[in-house]
Structures are given as structure tokens and as C-alpha cells.
N, C-alpha and C positions, 0 to 999 in steps of 0.2 A: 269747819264752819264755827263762827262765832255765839258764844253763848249771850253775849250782848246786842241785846235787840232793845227797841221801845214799844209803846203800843201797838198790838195788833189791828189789823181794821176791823175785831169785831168785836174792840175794847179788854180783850183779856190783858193783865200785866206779864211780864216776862223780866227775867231778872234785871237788864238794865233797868227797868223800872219800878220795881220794887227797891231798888238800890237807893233812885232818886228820892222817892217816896221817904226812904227812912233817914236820909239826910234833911229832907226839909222839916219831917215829923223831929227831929235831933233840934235843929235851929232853931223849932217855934218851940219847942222846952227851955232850951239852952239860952234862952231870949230873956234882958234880967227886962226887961219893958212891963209893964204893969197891964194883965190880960184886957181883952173886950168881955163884958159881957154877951152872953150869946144871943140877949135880946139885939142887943145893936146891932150885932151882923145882920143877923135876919130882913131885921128893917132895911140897910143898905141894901141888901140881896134883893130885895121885894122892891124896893125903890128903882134900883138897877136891870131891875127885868120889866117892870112898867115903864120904864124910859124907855126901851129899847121895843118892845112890845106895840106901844106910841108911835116914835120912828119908822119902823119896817111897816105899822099899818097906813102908813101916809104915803109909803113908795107904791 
């Protein structure tokens, strides 16, 4: 049996996904792009889940 698995269904990581995890954390360093601020995100986050929050209360 393979030691390469992805997430569990009850969200625990397992190594393929710690794998992936450290390759993207690798990217977004490795990245010569000039950071976001962590206010912006937020805002898009927050914006992004009131759209959607919106949407689904209208279905």
C-alpha cells in the first residue's frame, strides 16, 4: 500500500499532501512578484464570501 494519499475525509493531511502543501508554500516564496498586503486579501476574502453568501441565500 501506497504511502501517497491526499486528504482524508476528516481533513487530516497525509504525506502526499503535505508534499503539495510544501511545494506551493516553495512557489509563493520562490515568487520574485511584489507581496499583497494581508489587508487586501482579507477584503477580497470577505468580499468573496458575501457574494457567495448573497447567491446561495437567493436559491
Amino acid at each position: 500500500m501506497s504511502n501517497k494519499r491526499s486528504f482524508g475525509t476528516t481533513g487530516e493531511t497525509t504525506p502526499l499532501s503535505d508534499e503539495v502543501m510544501r511545494r506551493k508554500i516553495r512557489e509563493a516564496i520562490d515568487d520574485p512578484s511584489p507581496d499583497i498586503d494581508a489587508d487586501v486579501v482579507f477584503d477580497r476574502i470577505e468580499r468573496r464570501h458575501a457574494e457567495r453568501m448573497r447567491r446561495e441565500s437567493k436559491d
